[in-house]
C-alpha positions as CSV (number, residue, x, y, z in Angstrom):
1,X,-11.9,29.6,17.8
2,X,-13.8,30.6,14.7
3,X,-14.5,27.3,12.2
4,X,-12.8,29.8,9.4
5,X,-9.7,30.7,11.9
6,X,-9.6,27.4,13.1
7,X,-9.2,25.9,9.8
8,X,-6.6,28.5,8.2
9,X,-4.3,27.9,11.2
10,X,-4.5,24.2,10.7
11,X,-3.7,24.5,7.3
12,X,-1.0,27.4,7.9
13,X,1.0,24.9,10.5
14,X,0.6,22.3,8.6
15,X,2.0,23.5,5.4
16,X,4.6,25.0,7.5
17,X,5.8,21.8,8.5
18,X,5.4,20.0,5.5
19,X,7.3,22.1,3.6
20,X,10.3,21.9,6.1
21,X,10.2,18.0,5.3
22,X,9.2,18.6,1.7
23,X,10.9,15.8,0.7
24,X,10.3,13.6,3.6
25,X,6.6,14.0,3.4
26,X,6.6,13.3,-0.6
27,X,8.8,10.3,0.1
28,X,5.9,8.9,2.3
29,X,3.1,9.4,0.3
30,X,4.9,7.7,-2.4
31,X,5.8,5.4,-0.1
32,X,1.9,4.8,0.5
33,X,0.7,5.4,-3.2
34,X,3.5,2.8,-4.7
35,X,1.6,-0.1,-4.7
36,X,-1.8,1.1,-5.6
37,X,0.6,2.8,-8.8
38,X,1.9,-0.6,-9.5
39,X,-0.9,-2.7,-9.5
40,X,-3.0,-0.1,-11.5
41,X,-0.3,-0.3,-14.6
42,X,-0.7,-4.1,-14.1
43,X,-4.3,-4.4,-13.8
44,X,-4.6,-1.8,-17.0
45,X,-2.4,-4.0,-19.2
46,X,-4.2,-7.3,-18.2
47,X,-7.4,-5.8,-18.9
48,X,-6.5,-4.5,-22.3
49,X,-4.6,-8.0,-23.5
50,X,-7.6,-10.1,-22.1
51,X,-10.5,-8.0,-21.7
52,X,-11.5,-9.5,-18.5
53,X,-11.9,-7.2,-15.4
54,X,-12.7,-10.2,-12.6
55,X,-9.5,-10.9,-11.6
56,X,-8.2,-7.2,-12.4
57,X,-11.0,-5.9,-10.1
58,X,-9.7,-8.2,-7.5
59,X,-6.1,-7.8,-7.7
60,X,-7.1,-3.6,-7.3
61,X,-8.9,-4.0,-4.6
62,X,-6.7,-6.1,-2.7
63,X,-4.1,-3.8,-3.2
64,X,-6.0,-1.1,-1.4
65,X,-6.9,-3.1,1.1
66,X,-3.8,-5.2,2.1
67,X,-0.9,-2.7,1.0
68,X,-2.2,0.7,0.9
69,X,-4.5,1.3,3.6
70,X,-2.0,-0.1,6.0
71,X,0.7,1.8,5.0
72,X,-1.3,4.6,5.0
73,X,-1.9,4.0,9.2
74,X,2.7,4.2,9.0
75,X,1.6,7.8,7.0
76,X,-0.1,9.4,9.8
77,X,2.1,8.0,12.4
78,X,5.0,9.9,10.1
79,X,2.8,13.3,9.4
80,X,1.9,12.9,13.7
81,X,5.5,13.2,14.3
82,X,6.8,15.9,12.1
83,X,3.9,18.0,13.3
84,X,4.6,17.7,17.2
85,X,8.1,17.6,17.1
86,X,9.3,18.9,14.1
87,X,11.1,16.1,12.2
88,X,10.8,12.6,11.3
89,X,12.3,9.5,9.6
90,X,10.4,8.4,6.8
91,X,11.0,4.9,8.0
92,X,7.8,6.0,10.0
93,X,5.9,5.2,7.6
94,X,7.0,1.7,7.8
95,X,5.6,0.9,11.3
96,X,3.1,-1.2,10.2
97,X,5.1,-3.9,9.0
98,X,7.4,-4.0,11.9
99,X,4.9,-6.8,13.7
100,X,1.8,-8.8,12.8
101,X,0.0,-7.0,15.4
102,X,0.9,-3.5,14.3
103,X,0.1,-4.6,10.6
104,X,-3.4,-6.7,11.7
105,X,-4.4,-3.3,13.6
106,X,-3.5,-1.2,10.4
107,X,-5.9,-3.7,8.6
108,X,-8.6,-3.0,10.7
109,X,-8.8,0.0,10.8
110,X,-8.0,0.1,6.7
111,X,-10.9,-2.3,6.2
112,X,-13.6,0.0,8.3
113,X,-12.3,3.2,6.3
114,X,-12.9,1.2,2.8
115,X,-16.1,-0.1,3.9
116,X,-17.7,3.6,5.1
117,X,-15.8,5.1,2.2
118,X,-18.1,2.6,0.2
119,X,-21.0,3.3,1.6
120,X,-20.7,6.8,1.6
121,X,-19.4,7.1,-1.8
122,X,-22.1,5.3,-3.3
123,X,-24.3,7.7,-3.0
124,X,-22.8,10.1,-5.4
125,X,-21.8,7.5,-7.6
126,X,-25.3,5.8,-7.9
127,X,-26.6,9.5,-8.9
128,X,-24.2,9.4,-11.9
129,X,-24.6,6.3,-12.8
130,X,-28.6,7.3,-13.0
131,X,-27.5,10.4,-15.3
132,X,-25.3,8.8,-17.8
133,X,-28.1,5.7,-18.1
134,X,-31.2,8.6,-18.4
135,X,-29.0,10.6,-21.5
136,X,-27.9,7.2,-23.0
137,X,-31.9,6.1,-23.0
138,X,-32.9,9.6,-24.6
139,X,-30.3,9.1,-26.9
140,X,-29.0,5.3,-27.7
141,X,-27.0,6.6,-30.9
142,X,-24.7,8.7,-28.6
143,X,-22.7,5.4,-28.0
144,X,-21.4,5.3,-31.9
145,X,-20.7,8.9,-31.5
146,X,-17.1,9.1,-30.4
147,X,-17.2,13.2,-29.4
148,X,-20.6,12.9,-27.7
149,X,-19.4,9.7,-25.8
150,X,-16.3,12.2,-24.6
151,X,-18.3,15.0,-23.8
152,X,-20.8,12.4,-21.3
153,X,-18.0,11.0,-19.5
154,X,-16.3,14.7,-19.3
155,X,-20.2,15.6,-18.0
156,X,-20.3,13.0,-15.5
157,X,-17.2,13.2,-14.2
158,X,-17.9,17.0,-12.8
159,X,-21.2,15.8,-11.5
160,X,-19.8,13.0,-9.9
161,X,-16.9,15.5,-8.3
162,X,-19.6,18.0,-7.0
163,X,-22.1,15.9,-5.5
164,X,-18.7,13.9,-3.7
165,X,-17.7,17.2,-2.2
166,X,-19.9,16.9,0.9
167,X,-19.6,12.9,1.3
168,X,-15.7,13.1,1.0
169,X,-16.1,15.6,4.1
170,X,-18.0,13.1,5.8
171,X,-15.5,10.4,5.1
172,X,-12.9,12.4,6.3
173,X,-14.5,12.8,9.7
174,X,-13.6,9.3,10.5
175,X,-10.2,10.0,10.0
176,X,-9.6,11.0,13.3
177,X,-9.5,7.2,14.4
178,X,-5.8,7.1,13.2
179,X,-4.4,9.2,16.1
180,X,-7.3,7.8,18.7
181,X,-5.7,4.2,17.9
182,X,-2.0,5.6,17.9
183,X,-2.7,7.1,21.6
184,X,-3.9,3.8,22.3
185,X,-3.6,0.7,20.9
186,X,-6.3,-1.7,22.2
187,X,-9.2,0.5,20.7
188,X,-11.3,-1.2,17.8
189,X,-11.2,-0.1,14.5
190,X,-15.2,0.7,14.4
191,X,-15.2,2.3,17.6
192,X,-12.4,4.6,16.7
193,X,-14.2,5.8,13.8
194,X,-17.3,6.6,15.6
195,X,-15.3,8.3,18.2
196,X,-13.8,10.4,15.8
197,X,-17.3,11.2,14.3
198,X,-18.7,11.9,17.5
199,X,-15.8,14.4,18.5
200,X,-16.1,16.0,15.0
201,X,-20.1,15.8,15.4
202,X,-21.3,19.6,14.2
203,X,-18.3,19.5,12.1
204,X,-19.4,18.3,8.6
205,X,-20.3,22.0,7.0
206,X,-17.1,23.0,8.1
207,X,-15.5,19.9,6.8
208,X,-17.4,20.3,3.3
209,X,-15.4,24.2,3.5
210,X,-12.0,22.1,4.3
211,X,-12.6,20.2,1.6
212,X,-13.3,22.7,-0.8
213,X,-10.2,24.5,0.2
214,X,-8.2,22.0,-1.0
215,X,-9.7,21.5,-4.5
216,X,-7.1,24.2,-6.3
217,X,-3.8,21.9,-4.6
218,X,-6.0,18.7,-5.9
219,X,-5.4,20.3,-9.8
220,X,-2.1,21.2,-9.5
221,X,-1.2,17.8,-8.1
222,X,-3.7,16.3,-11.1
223,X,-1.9,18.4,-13.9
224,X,1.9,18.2,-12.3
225,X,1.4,14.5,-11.2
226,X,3.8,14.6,-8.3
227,X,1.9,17.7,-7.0
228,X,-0.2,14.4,-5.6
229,X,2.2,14.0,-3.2
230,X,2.3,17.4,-1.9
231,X,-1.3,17.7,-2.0
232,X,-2.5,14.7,0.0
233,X,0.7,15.2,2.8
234,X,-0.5,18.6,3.3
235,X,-4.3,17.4,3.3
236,X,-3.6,14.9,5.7
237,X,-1.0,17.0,8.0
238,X,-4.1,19.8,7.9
239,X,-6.6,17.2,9.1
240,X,-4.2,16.1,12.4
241,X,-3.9,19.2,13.1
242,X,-7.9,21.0,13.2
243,X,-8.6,17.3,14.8
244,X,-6.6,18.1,17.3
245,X,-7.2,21.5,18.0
246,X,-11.3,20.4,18.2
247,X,-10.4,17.5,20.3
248,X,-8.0,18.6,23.0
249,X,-8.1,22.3,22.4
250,X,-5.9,25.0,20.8
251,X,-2.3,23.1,22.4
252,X,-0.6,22.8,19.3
253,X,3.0,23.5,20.6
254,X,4.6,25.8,18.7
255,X,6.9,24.5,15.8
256,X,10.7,24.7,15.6
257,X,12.3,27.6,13.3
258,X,15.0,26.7,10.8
């Protein structure tokens, strides 16, 4: 199948389904999203009353780690299972806590996600960080200049976005070690990942093209807020399915009508 065919129908199916468990789907994702929401608002008000970011930073990033990573393992089991059979219980989403062993394997494989997502990431980040210290160098006044301050951060947040386009794609490569360890349980984390890499090896162009796809649902969900929801359910129900499709072949069974 063509990368371009390939990719629409993954996207076309999965939209399909997501919108026939619209509210299922969002349900999740909130689900998922709730405590990295809640610990942000906390975080944000600790920092501004005590302007110390040390024990914010570490509350944040625990929160990722230990909550949200996790349940976002009960996500994918959730999106898996409206995609092959049409319907699921949003309670899905909840598999992970059901025993230490599910939750301990959800960490795992949470913790090797955050940690290439890190290395990866830092890439794009380091280049910005180089911009906004080369302009504030050239120009030191530019700090007591509110407007110009704006204007830097509004600067550095599209460079950061474009030069993240093609290391987000990589990122999402390893994301095929979610249904590898739900098809079986006693493969490691790491390996997982670079079994998903390998299967999606030749992949990353075409990945950087998924990406891109996405980035009009990315602003709507950004300007609406709860678009969010929709867009990273039907990101990550488009993903399951062009993973399959490249691992197994083109045996998506075909989806139930209303």
């Amino acid at each position: 199948m063509e990368p371009n065919n390939l990719r629409r129908r993954a996207k076309r199916i999965a939209k399909q389904s997501v919108m026939r468990n619209l509210v299922q789907v969002m349900g999740a994702v909130l689900v998922c999203a709730l405590p990295f929401m809640l610990t942000s608002t906390l975080v944000s008000n600790y920092l501004l009353s005590t302007g110390k970011v040390g024990l914010p930073l570490i509350l944040y990033v625990s929160s990722i780690i230990f909550l949200v990573l996790p349940m976002l393992y009960g996500v994918m089991v959730f999106l898996s299972e409206i995609l092959l059979a049409g319907n699921a219980s949003i309670l899905q989403a909840f598999d992970t806590l059901t025993s230490m062993q599910a939750y301990l394997r959800s960490l795992r494989l949470g913790m090797c996600l955050f940690l290439r997502l890190i290395l990866w990431m830092s890439i794009p980040f380091g280049v910005t960080a180089i911009y906004i210290y080369t302009v504030l160098s050239k120009n030191p006044a530019m700090i007591a200049q509110e407007e110009a301050i704006r204007l830097l951060f509004m600067q550095s947040v599209g460079l950061y976005s474009l030069i993240s386009i093609p290391f987000t794609a990589r990122v999402l490569c390893y994301l095929g070690a979610y249904p590898l360890m739900m098809r079986n349980p006693e493969l490691g984390a790491w390996k997982a990942t670079k079994q998903s890499a390998r299967i999606l090896k030749g992949h990353w162009g075409k990945m950087i093209v998924f990406v891109v796809s996405f980035v009009g649902w990315e602003l709507f969900g950004v300007w609406t807020i709860i678009g969010m929801l929709f867009y990273w359910g039907y990101l990550l129900a488009s993903f399951l399915i062009y993973f399959q499709i490249v691992e197994q072949g083109d045996i998506i069974p075909p989806q139930p009508t209303q």
